[in-house]
C-alpha positions in Angstrom: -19.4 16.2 13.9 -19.3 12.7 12.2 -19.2 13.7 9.0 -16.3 16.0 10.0 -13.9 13.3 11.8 -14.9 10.8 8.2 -13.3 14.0 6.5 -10.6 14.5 8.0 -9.7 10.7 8.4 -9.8 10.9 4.8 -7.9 13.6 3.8 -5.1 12.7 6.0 -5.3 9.6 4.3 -4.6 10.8 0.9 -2.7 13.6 2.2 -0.3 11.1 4.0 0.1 8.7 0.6 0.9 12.1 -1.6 3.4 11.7 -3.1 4.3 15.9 -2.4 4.1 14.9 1.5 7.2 14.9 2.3 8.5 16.9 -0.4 6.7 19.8 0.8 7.1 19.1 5.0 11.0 18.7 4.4 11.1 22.2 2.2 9.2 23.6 4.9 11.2 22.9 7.8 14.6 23.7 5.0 13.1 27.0 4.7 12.9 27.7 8.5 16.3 26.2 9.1 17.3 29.4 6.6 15.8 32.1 8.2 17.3 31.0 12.0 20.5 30.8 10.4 20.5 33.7 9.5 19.5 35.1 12.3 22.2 32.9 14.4 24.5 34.2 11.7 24.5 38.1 13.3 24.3 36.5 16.8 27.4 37.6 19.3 28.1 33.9 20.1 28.6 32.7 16.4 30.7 36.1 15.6 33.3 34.9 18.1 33.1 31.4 16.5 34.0 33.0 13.3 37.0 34.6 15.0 38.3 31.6 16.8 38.0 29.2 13.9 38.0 31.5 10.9 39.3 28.6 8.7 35.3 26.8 8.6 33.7 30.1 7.3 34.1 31.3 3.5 35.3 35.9 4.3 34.8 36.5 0.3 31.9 37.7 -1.3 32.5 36.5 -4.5 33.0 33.2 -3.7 30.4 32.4 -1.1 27.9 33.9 -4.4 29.9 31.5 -6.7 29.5 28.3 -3.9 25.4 29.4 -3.7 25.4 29.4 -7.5 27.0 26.1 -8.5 24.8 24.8 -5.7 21.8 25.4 -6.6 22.4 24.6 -10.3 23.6 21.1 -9.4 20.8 20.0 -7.0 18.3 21.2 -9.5 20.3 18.9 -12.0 20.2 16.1 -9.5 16.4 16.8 -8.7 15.5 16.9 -12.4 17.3 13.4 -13.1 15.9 11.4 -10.1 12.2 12.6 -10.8 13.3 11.6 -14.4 14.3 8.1 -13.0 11.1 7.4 -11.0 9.1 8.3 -13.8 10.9 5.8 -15.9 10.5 3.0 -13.0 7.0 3.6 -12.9 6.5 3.6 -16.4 8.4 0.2 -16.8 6.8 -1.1 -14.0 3.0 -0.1 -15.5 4.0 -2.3 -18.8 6.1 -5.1 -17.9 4.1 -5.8 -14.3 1.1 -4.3 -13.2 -0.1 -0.8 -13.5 -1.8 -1.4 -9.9 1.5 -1.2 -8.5 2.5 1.9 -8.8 0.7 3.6 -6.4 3.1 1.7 -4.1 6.1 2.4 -5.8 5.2 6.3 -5.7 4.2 6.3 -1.9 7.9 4.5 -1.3 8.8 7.6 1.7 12.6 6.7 1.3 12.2 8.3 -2.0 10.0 10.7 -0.9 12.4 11.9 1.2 15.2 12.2 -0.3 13.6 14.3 -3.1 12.4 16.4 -0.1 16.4 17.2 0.9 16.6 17.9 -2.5 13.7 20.2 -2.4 15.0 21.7 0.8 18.5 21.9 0.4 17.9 23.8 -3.2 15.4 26.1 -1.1 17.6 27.1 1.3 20.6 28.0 -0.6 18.2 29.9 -2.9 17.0 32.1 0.7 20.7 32.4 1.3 21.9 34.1 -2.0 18.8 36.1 -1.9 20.0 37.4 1.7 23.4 38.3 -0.1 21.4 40.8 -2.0 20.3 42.2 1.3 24.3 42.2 3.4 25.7 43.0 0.2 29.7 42.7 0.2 29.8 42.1 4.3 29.6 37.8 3.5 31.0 37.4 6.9 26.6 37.9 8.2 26.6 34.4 6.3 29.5 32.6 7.1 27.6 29.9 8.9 24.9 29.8 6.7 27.2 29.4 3.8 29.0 26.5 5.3 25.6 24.8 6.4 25.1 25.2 2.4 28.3 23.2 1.4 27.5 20.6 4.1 23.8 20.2 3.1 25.2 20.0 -0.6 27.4 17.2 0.4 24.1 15.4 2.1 22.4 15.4 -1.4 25.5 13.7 -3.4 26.1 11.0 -0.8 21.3 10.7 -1.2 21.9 10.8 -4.8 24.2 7.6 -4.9 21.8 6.2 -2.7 19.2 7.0 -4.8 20.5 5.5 -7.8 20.9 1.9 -5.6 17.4 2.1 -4.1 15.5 3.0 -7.4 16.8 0.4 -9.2 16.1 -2.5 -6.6 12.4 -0.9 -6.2 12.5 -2.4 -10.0 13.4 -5.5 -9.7 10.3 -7.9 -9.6 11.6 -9.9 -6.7 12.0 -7.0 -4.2 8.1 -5.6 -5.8 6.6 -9.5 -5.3 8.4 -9.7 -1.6 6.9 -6.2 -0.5 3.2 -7.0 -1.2 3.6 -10.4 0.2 5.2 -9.0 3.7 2.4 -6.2 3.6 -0.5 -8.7 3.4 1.5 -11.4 5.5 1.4 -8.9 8.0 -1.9 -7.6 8.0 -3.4 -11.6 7.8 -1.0 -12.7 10.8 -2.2 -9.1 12.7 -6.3 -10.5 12.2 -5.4 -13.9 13.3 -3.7 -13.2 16.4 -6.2 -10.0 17.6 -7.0 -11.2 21.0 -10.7 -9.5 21.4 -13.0 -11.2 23.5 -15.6 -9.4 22.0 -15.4 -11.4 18.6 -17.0 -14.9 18.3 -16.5 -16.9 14.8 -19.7 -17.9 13.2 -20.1 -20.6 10.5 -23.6 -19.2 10.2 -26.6 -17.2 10.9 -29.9 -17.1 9.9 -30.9 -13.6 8.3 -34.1 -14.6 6.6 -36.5 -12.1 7.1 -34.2 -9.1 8.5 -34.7 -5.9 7.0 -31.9 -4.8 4.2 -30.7 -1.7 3.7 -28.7 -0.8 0.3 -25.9 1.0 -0.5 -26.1 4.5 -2.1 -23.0 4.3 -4.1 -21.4 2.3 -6.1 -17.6 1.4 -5.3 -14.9 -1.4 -3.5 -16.6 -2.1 0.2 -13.3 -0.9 2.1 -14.6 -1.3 5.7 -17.2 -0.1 8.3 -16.1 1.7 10.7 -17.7 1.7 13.9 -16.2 4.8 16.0 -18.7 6.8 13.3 -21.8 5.2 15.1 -23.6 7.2 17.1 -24.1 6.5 20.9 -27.6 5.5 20.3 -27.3 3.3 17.7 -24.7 1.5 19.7 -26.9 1.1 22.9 -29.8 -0.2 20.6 -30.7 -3.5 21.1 -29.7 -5.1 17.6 -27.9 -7.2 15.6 -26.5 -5.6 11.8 -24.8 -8.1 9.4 -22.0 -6.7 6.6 -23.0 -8.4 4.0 -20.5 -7.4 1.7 -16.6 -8.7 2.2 -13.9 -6.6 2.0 -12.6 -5.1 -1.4 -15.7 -6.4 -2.6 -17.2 -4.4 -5.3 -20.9 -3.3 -4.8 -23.3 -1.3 -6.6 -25.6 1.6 -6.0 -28.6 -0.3 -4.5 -27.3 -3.5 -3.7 -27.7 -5.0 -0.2 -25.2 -3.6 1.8 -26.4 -4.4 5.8 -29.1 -6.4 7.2 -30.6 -5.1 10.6 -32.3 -7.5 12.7 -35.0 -5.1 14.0 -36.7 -2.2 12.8 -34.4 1.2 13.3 -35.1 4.8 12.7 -34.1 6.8 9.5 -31.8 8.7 11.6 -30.0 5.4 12.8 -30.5 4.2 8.8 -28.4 7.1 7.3 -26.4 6.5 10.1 -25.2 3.1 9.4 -25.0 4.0 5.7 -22.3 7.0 6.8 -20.4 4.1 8.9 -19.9 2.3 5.4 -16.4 3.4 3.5 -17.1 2.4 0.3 -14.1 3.5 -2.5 -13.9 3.6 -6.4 -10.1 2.5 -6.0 -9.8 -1.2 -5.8 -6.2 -1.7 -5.0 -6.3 1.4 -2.5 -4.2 -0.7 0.1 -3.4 -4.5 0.6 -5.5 -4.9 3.0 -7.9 -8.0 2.9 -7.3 -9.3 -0.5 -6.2 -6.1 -2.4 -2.0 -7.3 -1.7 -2.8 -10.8 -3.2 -4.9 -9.5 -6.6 -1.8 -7.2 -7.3 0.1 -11.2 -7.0 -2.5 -12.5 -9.5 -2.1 -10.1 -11.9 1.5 -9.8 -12.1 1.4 -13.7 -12.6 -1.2 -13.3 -15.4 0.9 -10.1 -17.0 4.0 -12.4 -16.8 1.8 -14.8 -18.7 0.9 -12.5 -21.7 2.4 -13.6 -25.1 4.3 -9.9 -25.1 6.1 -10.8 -22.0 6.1 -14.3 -21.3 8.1 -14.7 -18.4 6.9 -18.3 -16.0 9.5 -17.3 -13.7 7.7 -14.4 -12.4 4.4 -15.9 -12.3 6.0 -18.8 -10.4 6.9 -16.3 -8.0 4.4 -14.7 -7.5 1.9 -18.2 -7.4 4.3 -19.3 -4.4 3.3 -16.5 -2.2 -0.1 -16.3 -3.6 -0.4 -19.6 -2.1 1.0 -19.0 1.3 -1.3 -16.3 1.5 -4.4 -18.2 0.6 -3.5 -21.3 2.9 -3.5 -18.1 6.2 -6.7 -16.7 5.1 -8.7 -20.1 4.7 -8.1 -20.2 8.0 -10.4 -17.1 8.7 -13.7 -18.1 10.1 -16.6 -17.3 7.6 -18.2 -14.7 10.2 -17.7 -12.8 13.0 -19.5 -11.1 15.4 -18.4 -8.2 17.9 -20.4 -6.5 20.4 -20.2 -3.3 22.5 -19.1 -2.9 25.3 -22.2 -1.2 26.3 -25.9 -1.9 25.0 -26.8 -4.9 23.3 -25.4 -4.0 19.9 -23.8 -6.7 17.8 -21.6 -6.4 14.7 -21.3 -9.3 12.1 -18.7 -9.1 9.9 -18.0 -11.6 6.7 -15.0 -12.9 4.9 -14.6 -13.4 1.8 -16.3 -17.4 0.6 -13.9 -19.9 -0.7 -15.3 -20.0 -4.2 -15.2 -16.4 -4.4 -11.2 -16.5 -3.6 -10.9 -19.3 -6.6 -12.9 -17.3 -8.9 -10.8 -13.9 -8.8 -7.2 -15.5 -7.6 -7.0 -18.7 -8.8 -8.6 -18.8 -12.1 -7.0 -16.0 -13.7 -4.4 -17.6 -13.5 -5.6 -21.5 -14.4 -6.6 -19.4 -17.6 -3.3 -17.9 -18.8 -0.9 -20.2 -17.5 -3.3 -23.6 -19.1 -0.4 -24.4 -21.3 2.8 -23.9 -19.2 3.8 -26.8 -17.7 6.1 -25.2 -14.9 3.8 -23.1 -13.7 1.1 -25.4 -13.8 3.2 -27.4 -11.5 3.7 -24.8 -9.1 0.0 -23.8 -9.0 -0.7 -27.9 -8.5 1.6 -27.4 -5.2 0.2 -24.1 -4.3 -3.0 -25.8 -3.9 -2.3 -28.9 -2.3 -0.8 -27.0 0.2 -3.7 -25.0 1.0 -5.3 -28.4 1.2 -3.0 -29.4 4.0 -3.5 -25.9 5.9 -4.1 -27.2 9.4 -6.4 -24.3 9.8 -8.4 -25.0 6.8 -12.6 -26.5 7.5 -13.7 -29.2 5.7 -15.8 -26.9 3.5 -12.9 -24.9 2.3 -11.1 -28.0 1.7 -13.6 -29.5 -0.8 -13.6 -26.3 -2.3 -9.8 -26.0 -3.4 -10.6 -29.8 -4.2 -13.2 -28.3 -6.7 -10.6 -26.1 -8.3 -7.7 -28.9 -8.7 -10.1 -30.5 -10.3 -10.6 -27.8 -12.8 -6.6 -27.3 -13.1 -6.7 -30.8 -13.7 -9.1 -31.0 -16.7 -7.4 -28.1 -18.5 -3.9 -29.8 -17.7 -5.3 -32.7 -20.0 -7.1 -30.6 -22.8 -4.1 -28.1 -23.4 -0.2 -29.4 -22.2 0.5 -31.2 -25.7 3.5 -32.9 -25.2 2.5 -36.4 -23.6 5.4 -36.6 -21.3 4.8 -33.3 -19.7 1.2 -34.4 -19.1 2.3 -37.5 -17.4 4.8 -35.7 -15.0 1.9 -33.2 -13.9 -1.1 -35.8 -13.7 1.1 -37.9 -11.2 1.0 -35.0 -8.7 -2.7 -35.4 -8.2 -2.1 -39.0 -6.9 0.4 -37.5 -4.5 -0.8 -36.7 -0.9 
């Protein structure tokens, strides 16, 4: 039964981010839609409707075959070029930014959407001049239907323009940079204010000596999720330890839990189902996967073929911002059930680590850019001044301007420049 709600929790996960999701859902319901109408069409109410205001429904044959036509052959134009414009967003997007960003500029559901009324509205005028086939000359059984058409044709022009607006501002590195910070903004602001009483922060806990039990797959750690326990594993009297951090990568056989006392095989395999563990890195921003996609669109902007500071500045502002929230995070913490004796501990993801894949990346690339240099300087002085930050974490951003500081000296050339950075280390 477990291993069925894990599979269905998955596949509505992928079926939900598919980029045919709503494509297909909205050419359903379109489809329907043209089969009641029709229907409604031969009903006595709509007949007298037809009478009373005869002026809203097309009487000729010919020409409610010749709306149909033109219909469909436009929306199928207008389907054909936006596809043609996503795909060209998506390819500029993969070289200029970040190829990691475009599974969130395909799973955009405005888009989506609208290529669904497309999808629909070419559908069901398709169903309606098949009908015609059926009523022959009598065009009067698809008055309604007919005008429905037009009006539904209308819908996609008034999309299209729409379209054309919202496409290119998906583009624009600005609006991509904003979207991945508000998505992780959120999520880190969501952890921080969770109001559980069943989670105490831990600075640390002494698993020496617990036994380990290792992954059996290699992939991104992308949470543990504890509705997949089974009742007596939850009423056991024990303590388990994550080891691994979120996004992290692991590989087959690596420590992946530590249980305090001695468990069954049943309750091993168990805990080992609990564990989501995914070969896509950047599947959502949650934990750090929204601020990678920041540090390598700074470090992309950075490349000799592009070269553009101004991006990476932008993106190393909100990269910052986002850091300063999550030192705040405790380094672990535990959550119990509210039955049994069962206790959860979770980690975050260290300090150092953070530097390592975030900062440095960048420190690398940008060594010789003065502006961006400076903004990475201010980034981390403000994580430094995080009111939430420990004293740890603090020495360890320390470390790291440290670092920035030593390359700062070894590669900006021009001695002014130099001087102008170096005097923001005194600042504080």
């Amino acid at each position: 039964m477990k291993a069925i709600i894990k599979f269905f929790k998955r596949t509505y996960h992928n079926v939900l981010h598919s980029i045919a999701f709503y494509p297909v859902l909205i050419s359903l319901i379109y489809g329907v839609a043209a089969v009641i109408s029709l229907k409604v069409d031969s009903s006595e109410l709509v007949a007298q409707l037809k009478k009373d205001t005869s002026y809203l429904f097309i009487q000729d044959y010919d020409t409610v075959r010749a709306m149909l036509s033109t219909f469909i052959g436009g929306i199928i134009s207008l389907t054909v070029f936006s596809f043609s414009m996503v795909m060209v967003v998506l390819g500029q997007a993969s070289s200029d930014f970040s190829p990691r960003l475009l599974p969130s500029l395909i799973s955009n559901k405005k888009h989506q959407i609208i290529l669904g009324i497309y999808v629909g509205t070419l559908l069901y005028c398709t169903l309606i001049l098949l009908s015609l086939g059926a009523y022959g000359s009598d065009s009067s059984a698809v008055g309604l239907s007919a005008m429905l058409a037009a009006l539904m044709s209308v819908l996609c022009i008034v999309l299209f323009i729409y379209f054309i607006n919202s496409i290119s501002s998906a583009i624009q590195i600005h609006n991509i940079i904003d979207e991945i910070y508000q998505s992780c903004s959120t999520y880190l602001e969501d952890e921080l204010k969770e109001n559980d009483p069943t989670k105490i922060a831990l600075q640390y806990i002494d698993t020496d000596g617990w036994k380990t039990i290792v992954a059996d797959k290699t992939g991104y750690f992308r949470g543990f999720d504890r509705m997949l326990m089974s009742r007596s594993t939850k009423e056991d009297d024990n303590q388990i330890e994550i080891v691994p951090y979120l996004n992290q990568h692991m590989w087959k056989g690596d420590v992946a839990l530590r249980v305090k006392n001695d468990i069954s095989e049943e309750a091993h395999q168990n805990l080992l189902f609990c564990m989501d563990i995914s070969s896509d890195r950047h599947e959502d921003d949650k934990g750090i996967g929204g601020m990678i996609k920041l540090m390598e669109i700074a470090v992309k902007a950075m490349s000799p073929g592009i070269n553009d500071p101004g991006t990476a500045i932008g993106a190393v502002t909100k990269l910052g911002s986002l850091l300063a929230t999550f030192l705040s995070f405790p380094h672990m913490v535990s959550t119990s059930f509210d039955k049994g004796q069962m206790v959860l501990i979770r980690k975050n993801i260290p300090t150092e680590e953070l530097m390592r894949i975030l900062v440095q990346p960048i420190r690398l690339y940008s060594k010789q850019d003065s502006a961006v240099m400076y903004e990475l300087i201010k980034a981390l002085q403000f994580m430094c001044r995080a009111p939430g930050i420990s004293n740890d974490n603090r020495t360890v951003v320390g470390k790291e301007l440290g670092a920035l500081r030593s390359d700062i000296e070894k590669n900006i050339e021009n001695d002014f420049d130099r001087e102008q950075i170096i005097a923001l280390f005194e600042e504080k």
